[in-house]
C-alpha positions as CSV (number, residue, x, y, z in Angstrom):
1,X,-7.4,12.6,-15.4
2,X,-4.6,10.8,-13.2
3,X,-5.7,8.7,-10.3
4,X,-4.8,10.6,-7.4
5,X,-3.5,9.0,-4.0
6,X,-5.2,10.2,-1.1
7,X,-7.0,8.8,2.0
8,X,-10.1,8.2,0.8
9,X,-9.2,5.6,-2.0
10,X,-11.0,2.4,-2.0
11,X,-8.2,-0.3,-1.2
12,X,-6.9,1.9,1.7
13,X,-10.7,2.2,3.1
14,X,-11.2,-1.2,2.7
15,X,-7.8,-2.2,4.5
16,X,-8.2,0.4,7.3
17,X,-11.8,-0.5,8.0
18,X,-10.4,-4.4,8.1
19,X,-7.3,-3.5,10.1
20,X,-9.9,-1.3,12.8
21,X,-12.3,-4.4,13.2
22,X,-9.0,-6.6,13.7
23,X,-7.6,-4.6,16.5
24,X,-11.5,-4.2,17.6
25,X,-11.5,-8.3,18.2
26,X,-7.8,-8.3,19.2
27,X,-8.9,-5.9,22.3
28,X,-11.7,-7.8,22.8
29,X,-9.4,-11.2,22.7
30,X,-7.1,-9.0,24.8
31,X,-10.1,-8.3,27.6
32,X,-11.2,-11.7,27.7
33,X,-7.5,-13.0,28.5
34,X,-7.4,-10.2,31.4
35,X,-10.2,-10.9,32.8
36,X,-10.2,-15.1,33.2
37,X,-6.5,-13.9,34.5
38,X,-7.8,-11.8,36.8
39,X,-10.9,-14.3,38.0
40,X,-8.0,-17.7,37.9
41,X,-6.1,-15.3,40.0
42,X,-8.5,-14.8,42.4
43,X,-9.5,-17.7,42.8
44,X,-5.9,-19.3,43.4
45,X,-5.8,-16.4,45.9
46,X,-8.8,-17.8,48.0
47,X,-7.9,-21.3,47.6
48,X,-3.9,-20.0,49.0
49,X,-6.0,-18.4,51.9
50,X,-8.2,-21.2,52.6
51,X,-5.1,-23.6,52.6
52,X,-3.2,-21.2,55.1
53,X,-6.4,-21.1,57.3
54,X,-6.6,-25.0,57.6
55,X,-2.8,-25.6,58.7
56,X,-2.7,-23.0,61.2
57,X,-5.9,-24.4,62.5
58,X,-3.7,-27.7,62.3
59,X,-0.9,-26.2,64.1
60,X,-3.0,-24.8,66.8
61,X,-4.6,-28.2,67.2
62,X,-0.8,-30.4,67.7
63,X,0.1,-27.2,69.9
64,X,3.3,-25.7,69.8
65,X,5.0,-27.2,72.2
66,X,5.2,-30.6,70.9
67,X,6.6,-29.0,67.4
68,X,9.3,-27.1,68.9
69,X,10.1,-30.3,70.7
70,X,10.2,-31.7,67.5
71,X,12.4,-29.6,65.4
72,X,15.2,-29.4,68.5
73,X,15.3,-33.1,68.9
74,X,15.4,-33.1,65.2
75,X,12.6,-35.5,65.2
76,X,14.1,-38.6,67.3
77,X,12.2,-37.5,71.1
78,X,9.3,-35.9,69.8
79,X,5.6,-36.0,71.0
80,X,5.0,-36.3,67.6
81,X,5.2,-39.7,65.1
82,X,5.0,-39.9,61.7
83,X,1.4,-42.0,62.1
84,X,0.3,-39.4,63.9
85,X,0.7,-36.8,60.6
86,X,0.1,-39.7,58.4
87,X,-3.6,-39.5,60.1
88,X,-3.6,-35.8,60.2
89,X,-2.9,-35.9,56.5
90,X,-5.6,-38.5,56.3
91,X,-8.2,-36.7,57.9
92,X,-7.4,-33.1,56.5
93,X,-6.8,-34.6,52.7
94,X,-3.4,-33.7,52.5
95,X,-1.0,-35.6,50.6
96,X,2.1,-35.0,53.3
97,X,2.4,-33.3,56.3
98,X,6.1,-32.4,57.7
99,X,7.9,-30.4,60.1
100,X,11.2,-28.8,59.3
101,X,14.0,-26.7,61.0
102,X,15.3,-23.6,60.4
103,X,17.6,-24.4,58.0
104,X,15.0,-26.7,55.8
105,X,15.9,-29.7,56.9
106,X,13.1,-32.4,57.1
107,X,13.2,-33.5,60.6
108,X,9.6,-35.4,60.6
109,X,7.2,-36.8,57.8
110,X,3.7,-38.5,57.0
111,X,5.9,-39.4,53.9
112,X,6.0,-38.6,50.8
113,X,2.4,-38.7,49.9
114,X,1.4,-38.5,45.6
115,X,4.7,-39.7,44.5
116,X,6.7,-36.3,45.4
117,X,10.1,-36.0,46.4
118,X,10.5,-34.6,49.9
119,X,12.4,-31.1,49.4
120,X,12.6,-28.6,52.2
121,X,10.5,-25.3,51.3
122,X,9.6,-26.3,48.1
123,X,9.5,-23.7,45.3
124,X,9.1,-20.9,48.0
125,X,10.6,-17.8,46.4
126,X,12.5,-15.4,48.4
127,X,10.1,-13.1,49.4
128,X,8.0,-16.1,50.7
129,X,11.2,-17.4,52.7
130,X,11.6,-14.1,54.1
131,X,8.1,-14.0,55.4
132,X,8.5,-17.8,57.0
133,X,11.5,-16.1,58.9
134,X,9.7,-13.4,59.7
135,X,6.9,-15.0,61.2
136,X,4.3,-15.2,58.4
137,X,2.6,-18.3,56.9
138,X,4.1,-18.5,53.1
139,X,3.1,-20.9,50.1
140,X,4.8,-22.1,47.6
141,X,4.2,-22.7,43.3
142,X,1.5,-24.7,42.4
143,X,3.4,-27.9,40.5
144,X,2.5,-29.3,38.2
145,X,1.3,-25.9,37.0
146,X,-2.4,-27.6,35.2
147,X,-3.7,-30.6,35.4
148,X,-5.6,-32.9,38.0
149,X,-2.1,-33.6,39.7
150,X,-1.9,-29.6,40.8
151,X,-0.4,-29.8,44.4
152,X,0.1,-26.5,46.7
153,X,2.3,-26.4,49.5
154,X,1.5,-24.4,52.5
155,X,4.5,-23.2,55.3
156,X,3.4,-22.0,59.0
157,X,6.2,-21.0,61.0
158,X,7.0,-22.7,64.1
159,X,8.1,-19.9,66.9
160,X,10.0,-20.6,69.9
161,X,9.4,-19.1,73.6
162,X,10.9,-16.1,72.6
163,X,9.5,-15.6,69.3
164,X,12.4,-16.6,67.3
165,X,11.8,-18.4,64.3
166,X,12.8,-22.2,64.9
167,X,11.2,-24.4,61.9
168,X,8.1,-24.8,59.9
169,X,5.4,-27.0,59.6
170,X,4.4,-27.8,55.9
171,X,1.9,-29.3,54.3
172,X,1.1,-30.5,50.6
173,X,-2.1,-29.9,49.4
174,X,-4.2,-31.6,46.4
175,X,-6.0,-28.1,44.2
176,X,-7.4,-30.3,41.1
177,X,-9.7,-27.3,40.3
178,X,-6.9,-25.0,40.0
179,X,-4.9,-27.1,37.7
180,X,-8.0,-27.8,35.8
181,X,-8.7,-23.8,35.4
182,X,-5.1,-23.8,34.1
183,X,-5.2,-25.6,31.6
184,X,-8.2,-24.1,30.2
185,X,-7.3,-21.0,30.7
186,X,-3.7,-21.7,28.2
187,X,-6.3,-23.3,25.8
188,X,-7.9,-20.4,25.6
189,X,-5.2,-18.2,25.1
190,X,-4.0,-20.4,22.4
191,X,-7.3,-20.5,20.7
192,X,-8.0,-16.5,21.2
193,X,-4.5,-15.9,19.4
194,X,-4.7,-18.3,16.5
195,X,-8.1,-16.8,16.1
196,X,-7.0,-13.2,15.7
197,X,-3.9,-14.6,13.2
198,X,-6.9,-16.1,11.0
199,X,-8.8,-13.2,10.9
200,X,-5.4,-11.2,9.7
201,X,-4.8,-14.2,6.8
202,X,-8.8,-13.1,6.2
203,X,-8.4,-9.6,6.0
204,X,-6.0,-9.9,2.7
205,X,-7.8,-12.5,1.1
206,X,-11.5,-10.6,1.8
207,X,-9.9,-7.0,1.0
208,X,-9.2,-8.5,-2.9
209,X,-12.5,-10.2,-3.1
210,X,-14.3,-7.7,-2.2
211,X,-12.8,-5.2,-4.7
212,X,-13.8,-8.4,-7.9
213,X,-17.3,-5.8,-8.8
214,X,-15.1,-2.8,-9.2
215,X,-12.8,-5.0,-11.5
216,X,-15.7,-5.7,-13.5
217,X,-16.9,-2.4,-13.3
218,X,-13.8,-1.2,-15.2
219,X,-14.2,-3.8,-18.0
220,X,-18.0,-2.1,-18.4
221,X,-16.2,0.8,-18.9
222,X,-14.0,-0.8,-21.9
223,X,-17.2,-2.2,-24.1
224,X,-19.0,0.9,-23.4
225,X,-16.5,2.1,-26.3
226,X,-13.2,1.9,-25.0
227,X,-10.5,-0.6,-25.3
228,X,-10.7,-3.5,-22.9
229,X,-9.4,-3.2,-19.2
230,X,-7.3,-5.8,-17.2
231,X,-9.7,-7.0,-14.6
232,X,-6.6,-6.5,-12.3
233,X,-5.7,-3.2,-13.3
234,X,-8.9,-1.1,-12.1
235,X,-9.0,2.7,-10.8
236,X,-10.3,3.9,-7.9
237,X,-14.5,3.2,-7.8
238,X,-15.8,6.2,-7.1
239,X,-13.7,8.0,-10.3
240,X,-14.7,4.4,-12.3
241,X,-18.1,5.0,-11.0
242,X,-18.4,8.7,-12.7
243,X,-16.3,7.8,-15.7
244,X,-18.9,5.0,-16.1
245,X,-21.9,6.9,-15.6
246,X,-20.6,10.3,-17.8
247,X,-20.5,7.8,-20.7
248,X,-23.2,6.2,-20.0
249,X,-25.0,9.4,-19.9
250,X,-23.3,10.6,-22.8
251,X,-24.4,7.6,-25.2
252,X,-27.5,8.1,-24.0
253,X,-28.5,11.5,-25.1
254,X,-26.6,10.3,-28.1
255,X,-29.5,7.7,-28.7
256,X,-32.4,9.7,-27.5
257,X,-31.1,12.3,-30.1
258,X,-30.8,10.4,-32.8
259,X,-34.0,8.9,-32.3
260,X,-35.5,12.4,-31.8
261,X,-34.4,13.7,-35.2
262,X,-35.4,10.6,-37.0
263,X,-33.1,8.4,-40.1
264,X,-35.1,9.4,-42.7
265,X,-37.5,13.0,-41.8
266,X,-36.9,16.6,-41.7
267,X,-34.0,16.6,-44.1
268,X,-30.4,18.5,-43.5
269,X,-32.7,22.0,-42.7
270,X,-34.5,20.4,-39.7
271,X,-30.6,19.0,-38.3
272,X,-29.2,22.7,-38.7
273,X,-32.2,24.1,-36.7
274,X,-31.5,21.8,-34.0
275,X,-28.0,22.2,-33.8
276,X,-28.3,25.9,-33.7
277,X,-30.7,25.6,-31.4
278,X,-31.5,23.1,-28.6
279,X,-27.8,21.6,-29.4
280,X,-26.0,24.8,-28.6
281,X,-26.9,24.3,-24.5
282,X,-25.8,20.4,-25.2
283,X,-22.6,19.1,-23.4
284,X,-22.2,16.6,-26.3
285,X,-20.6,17.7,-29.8
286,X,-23.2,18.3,-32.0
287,X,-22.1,18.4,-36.0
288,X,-24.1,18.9,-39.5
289,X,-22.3,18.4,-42.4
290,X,-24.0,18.7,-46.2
291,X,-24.0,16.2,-49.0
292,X,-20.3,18.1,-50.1
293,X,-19.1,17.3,-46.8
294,X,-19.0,21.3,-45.9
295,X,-20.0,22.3,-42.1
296,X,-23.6,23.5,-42.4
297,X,-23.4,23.7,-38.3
298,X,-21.8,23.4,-35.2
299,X,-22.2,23.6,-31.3
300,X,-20.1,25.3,-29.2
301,X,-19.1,21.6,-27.9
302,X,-18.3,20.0,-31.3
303,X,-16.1,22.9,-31.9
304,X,-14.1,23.1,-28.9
305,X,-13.5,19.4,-29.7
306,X,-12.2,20.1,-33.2
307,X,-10.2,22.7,-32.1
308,X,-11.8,25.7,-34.0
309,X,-14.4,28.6,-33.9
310,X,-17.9,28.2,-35.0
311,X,-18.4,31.1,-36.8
312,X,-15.2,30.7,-38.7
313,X,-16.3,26.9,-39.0
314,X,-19.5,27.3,-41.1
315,X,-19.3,26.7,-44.2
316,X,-15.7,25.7,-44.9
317,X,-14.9,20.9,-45.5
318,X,-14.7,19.2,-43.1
319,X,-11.0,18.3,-44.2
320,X,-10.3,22.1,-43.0
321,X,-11.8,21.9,-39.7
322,X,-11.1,18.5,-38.6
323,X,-7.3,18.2,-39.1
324,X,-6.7,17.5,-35.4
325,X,-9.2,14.7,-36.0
326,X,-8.5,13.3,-39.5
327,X,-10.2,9.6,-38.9
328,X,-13.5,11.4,-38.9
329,X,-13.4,13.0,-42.2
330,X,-13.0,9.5,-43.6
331,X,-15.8,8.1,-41.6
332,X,-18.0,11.2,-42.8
333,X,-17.0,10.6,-46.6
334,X,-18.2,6.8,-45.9
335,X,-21.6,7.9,-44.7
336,X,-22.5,10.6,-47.3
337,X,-21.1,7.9,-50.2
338,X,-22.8,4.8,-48.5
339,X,-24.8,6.1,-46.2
340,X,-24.1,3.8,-43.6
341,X,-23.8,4.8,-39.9
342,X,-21.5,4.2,-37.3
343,X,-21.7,4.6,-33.5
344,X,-19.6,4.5,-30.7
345,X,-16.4,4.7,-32.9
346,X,-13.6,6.2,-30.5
347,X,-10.8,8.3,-32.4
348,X,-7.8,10.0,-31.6
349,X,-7.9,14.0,-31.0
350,X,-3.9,15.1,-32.1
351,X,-3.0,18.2,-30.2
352,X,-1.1,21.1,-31.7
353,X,1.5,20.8,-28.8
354,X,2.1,17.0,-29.2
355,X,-0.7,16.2,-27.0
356,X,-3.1,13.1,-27.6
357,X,-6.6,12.7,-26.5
358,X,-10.0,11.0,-27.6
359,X,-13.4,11.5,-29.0
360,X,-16.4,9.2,-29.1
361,X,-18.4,9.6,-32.5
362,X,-22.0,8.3,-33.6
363,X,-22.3,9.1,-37.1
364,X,-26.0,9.3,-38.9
365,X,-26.7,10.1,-42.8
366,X,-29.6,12.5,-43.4
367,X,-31.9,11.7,-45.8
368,X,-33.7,13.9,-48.6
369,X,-37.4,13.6,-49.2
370,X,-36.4,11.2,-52.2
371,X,-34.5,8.9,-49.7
372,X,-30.6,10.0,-50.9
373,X,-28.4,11.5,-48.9
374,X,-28.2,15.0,-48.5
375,X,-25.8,15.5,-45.7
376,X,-24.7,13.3,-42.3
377,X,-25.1,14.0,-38.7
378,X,-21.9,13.5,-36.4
379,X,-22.1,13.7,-32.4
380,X,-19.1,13.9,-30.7
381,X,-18.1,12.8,-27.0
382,X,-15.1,14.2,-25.5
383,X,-13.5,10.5,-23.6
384,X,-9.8,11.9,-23.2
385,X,-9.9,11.5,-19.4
386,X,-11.5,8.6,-19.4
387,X,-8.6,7.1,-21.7
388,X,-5.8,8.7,-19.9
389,X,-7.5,7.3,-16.6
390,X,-7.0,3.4,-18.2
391,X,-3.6,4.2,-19.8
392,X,-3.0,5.1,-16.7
393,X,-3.8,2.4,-14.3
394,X,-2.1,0.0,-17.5
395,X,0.7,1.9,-17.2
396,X,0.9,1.1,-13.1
397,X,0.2,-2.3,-14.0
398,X,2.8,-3.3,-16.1
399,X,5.7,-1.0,-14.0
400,X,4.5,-3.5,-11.0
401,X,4.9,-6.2,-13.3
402,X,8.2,-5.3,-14.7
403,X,9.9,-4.1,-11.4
404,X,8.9,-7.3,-9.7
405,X,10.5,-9.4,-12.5
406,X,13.4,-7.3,-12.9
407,X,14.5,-6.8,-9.4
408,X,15.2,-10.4,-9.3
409,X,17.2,-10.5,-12.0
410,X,19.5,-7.4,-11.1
411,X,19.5,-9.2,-7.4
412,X,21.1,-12.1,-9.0
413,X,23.1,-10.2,-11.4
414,X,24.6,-8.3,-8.2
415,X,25.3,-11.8,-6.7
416,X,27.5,-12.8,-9.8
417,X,29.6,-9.1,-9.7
418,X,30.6,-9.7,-6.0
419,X,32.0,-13.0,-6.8
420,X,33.7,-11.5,-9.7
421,X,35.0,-8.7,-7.8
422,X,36.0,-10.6,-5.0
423,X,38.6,-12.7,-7.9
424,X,39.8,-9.6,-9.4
425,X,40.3,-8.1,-5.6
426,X,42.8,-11.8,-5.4
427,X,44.2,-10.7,-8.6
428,X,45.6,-6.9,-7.6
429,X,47.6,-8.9,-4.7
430,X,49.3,-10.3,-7.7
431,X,52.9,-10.1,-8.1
432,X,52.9,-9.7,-12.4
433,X,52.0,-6.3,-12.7
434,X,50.0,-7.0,-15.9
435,X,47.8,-9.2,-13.7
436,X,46.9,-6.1,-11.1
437,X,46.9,-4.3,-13.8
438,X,44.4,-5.7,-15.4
439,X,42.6,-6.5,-11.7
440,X,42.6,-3.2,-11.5
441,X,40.3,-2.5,-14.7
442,X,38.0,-5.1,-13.9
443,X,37.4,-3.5,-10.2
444,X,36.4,-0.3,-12.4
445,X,34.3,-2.2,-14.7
446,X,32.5,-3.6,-12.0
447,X,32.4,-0.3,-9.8
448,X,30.6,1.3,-13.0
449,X,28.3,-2.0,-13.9
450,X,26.9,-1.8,-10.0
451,X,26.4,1.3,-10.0
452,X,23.5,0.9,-13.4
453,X,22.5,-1.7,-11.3
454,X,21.5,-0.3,-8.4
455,X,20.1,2.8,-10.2
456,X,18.1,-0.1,-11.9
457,X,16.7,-1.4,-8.6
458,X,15.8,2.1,-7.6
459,X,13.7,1.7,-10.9
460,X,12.6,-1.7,-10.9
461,X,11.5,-1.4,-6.8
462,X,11.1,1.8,-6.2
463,X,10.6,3.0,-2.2
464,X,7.2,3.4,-0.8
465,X,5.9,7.5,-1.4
466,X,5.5,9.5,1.6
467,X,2.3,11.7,0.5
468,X,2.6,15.1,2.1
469,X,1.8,18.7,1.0
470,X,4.9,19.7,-0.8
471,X,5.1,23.2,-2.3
472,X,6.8,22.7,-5.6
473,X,8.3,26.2,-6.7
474,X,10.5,26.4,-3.7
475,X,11.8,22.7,-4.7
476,X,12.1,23.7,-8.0
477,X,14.7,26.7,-7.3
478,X,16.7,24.4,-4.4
479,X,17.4,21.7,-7.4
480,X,18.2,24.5,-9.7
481,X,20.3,26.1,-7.4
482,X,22.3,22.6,-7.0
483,X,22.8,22.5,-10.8
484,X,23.8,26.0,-11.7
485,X,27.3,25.8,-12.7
486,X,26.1,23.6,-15.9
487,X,22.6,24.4,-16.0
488,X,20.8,27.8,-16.0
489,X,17.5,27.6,-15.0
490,X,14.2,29.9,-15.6
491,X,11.0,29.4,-13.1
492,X,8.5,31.6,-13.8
493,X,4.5,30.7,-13.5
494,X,1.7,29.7,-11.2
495,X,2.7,26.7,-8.8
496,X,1.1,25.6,-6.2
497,X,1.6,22.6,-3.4
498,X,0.8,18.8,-4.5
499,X,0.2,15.7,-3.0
500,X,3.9,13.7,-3.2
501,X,6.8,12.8,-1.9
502,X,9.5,15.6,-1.6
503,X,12.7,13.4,-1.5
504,X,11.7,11.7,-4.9
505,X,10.0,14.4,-6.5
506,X,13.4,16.5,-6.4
507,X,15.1,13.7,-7.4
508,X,12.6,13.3,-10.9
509,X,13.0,17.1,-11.3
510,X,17.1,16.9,-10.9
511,X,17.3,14.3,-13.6
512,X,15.4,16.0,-15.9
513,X,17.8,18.9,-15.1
514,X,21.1,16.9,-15.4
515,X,20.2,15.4,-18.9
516,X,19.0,18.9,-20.0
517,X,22.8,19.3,-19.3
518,X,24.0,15.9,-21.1
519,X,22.1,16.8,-24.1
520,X,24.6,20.1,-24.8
521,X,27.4,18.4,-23.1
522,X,29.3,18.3,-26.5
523,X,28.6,21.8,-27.5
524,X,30.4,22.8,-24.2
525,X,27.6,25.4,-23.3
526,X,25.9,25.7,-20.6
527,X,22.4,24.5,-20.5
528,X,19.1,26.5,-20.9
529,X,16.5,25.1,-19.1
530,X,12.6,26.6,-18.6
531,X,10.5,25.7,-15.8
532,X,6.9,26.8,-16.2
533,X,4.3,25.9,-13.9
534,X,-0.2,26.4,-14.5
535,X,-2.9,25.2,-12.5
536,X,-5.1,23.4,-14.3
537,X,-8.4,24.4,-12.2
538,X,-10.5,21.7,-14.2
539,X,-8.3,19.1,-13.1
540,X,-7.3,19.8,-10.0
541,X,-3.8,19.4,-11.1
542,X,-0.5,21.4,-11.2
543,X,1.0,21.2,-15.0
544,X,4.8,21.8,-14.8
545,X,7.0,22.1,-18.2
546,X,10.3,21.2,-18.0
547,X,11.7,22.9,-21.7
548,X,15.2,23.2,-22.4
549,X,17.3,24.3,-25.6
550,X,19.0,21.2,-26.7
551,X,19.0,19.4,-29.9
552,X,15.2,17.9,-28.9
553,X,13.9,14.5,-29.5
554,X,13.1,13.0,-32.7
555,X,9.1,12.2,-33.6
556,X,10.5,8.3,-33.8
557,X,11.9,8.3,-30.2
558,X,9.5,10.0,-28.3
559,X,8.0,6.9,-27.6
560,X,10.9,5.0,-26.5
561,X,12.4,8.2,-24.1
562,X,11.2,6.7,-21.1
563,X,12.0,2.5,-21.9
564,X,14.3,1.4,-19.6
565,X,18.3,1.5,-21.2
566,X,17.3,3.6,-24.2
567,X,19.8,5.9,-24.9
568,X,21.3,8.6,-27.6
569,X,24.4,9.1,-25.4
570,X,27.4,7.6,-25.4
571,X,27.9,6.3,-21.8
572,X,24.4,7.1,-20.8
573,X,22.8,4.2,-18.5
574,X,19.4,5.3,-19.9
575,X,18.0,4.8,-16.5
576,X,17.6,8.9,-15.7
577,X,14.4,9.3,-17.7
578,X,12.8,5.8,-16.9
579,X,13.1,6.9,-13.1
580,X,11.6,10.3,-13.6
581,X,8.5,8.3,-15.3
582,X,8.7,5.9,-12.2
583,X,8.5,7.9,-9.4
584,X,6.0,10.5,-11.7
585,X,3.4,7.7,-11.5
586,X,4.2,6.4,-8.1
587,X,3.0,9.8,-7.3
588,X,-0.4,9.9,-9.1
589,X,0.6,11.9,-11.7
590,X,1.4,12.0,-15.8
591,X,4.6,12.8,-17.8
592,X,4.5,13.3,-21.6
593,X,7.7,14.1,-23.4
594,X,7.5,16.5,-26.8
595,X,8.9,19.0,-28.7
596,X,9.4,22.9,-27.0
597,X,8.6,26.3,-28.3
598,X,12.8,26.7,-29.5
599,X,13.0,23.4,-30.9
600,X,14.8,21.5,-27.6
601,X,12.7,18.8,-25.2
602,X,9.5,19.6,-23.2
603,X,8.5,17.5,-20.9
604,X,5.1,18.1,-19.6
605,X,5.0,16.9,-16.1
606,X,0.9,16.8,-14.3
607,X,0.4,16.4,-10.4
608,X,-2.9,16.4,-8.2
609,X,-3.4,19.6,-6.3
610,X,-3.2,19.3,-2.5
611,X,-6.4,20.9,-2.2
612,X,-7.8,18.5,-5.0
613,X,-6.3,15.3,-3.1
């Protein structure tokens, strides 16, 4: 059974749920910010108001005549005397009081007062000069912006006789509290951001620890019977969860039956009854064997496993029956010679199409009244998708492992081609016409050795899958439509829509088409190529063969089809088939490679069902 990508798989539940409770506190962080904004707002608001309040009360105080007669003398016949707003300023707890003309220059002064340079309408943006000329009180920035030096600067217009806008009176302001409330609230900005960046750093670190019991879930999956598991190469927990539990289950009624039927009573008679009998409603393989190593019985189970029928079974070795399972008939001939048992032994089921899975056997002698053996006992548990689920999830492993390594070497392999190129390009400017010449044939060398290279990265870092619903029999016909002058193509079956990525799944299914063409390139012929699809309803999966009519692929290389550079072709990059594997698993699904019905290559191509993702 492949692992299937979908929503619900653990590492992406685990990441969303993180990634929701991050946004949850960044809000959160978010609201807090807005809200001391909107209260240091307010209150900077007030205190602007308060401050405008007190030096219009001020101006109404001096009077208005003695500060127009200020600002028209410019200061030199005034009523008014800089002790006079030095003890305003005093009184009031100003830093500096001073009156100004219209055009900002400083015509009378308490001085500067806190160590500030005397500049006329300090700060005051344009909008706040415009309302001074109109005949509004403005106020300026408050500088510094935090801190207990925070001064704010307050302008009331002074208006002539006729209204007319003749100076200003301004005056600088001590706001400690809203320097102080500043200050804090940048710290708190600061310390709210960097928060919500640890929590991220967190997410990452938390999401892989808190995945470590799953991990050692899978390798209780391994010495239940089964090879052992990377600890970093576990499947999804809720299919570990049920693989772990069927077999679990399975080597339990295992025990509890051989326990029930005893080592050494009822003889080979009391084993036939019960597998006749209570075994034929079993889900686990139940087979007797006699002293001759003959099938004395069978459940329907055991014999699906083996491949046969059980009527025609009865009676007939072993050796007959279990030809798709030939370690077992050496295990039974161990038992009935030494009568020693085995349990949990996991062998290898070969199909008659090529196919591979695997059984898990307990194997009991059953003794005669006089203690020697008279026959054995055998249960069989079918583990092939348990198996195929590690094999798979090794196989991801070690593509991750081997694209990461090699995409830094073909990165610095590209590096050393452009300098090379760029010398040959300095070469074809060469007068000798050997030299461009022979420029010229290292600028096609190089041309053809990027081009393996980059089909190389596309293997060893392949792009991110889109999963979408993708019906596959309409995809199948557009890529053989594309290839039709070289290849001729057959669809014909039951196909369905899958879980994957459209762009790379035609790109798997036109390579598989284009070397169905290389492989009777030298005959000159076109190619005959086969494309059946089945839904596998047990699965949930779609099963596409890919057959075509070519010479086929020896027994020897069937392992070695999909390895990276391995090639029977002249000029082949041995890339095409690697990359069909690739993106095949990227996808959740399995590819096998094996012999067709006319003798040419099959490739057997599985896919999770839409409806099953």
């Amino acid at each position: 059974m492949a692992t299937r990508w979908r929503f619900g798989r653990f590492d992406l539940q685990v990441r969303v749920f993180l990634l929701l409770l991050l946004l949850f506190l960044a809000v959160l962080d978010l609201l807090n910010i807005y809200l001391l904004g909107q209260a240091t707002g307010a209150l900077e608001r007030s205190e602007r108001d308060r401050a405008t309040v007190r030096i219009r009360a001020l101006v109404l105080e001096i009077g208005n005549e003695p500060l127009i007669g200020a600002v028209d003398s410019g200061g030199v016949q005034s009523l008014l005397t800089p002790t006079a707003l030095r003890r305003m300023a005093l009184r009031l707890g100003y830093d500096r009081i001073a009156v100004v003309d219209r055009g900002g220059r400083e015509v009378l002064s308490s001085g500067p007062g806190g160590g500030l340079t005397p500049e006329a309408f300090r700060g005051l943006s344009e909008d706040g000069h415009s309302a001074l000329i109109s005949g509004r009180p403005a106020t300026g920035p408050i500088l510094p912006e935090r801190g207990e030096d925070a001064r704010l600067t307050v302008y009331v217009p002074i208006l002539d006789s006729a209204g007319e806008f003749s100076g200003a009176i301004e005056a600088v302001q001590p706001v400690p509290e809203l320097g102080r409330l500043a200050a804090t609230y940048r710290l708190v900005l600061i310390v709210q951001v960097a928060g919500v960046l640890a929590i991220a750093a967190l997410v990452v670190v938390f999401a892989n620890w808190i995945s470590r019991p799953y991990r050692r879930l899978a390798a209780a999956v391994g010495e239940a019977g089964l090879e052992g598991q990377s600890a970093d190469a576990s499947p999804e927990p809720d299919e570990l969860a049920a693989a772990f539990q069927a077999v679990a289950d399975k080597l339990k009624i295992q025990d509890e039956t051989l326990s029930a039927l005893g080592r050494e009573g009822g003889g080979l008679g009391d084993l036939v009854r019960f597998a006749t009998g209570t075994a034929a409603t079993l889900g686990t393989g139940v087979l007797v064997v006699d002293r001759l190593a003959r099938v004395a019985a069978i459940n329907p189970v055991a014999a699906r496993l083996l491949g046969t029928a059980r009527d025609d079974a009865v009676a007939r070795p072993l050796s007959e029956i279990a030809v798709s399972v030939p370690a077992l008939v050496q295990r039974v001939r161990d038992c009935l010679e030494r009568g020693t048992e085995s349990s949990r032994d996991v062998l290898e089921v070969r199909g008659g199409n090529g196919g591979a899975g695997h059984v898990g056997v307990a194997i009991s002698p059953a003794r005669a009244f006089e203690g020697e053996v008279g026959g054995a006992l055998v249960l069989m548990t079918d583990l092939t998708e348990i198996r195929d689920l590690q094999q798979q999830a090794r196989l991801r492993e070690n593509l991750a492992a081997v694209g990461k390594l090699s995409a830094g070497i073909a990165h610095e392999f590209r590096n050393a081609l452009s300098t090379i190129l760029g010398y040959a390009r300095m070469l074809e400017k060469n007068e000798a016409p050997a030299a461009r010449q022979a420029a010229a044939e290292i600028v096609r060398e190089i041309d053809s050795v990027r081009t393996t290279v980059d089909e190389f990265l596309l293997y060893a870092r392949p792009p991110e899958p889109a999963n979408v619903r993708v019906s596959v029999e309409p995809l199948v016909r557009s890529c053989a439509a594309i290839v039709e002058d070289f290849v001729e193509v057959e669809v014909d079956g039951e196909f369905g829509e899958v879980l994957a990525d459209e762009g790379l799944l035609r790109r798997a299914f036109g390579n598989l088409l284009r070397n169905a063409a290389d492989a009777v390139a030298d005959e000159g012929r076109r190619a005959h190529v086969r494309i059946a699809g089945r839904v596998v309803a047990s699965g949930g999966a779609l099963q596409v063969d890919v057959e075509d009519d070519g010479p086929g692929i020896a027994d020897d290389l069937r392992g070695q089809v999909f390895v990276p550079f391995f090639t029977t072709r002249t000029g082949g990059t041995g890339l095409g088939l690697a990359l069909v594997q690739r993106t095949i698993v990227d996808l959740g699904g399995t590819i096998e490679a094996g012999q067709g019905s006319t003798g040419g290559a099959r490739f057997r191509i599985r896919l999770p069902l839409a409806a099953a993702g």
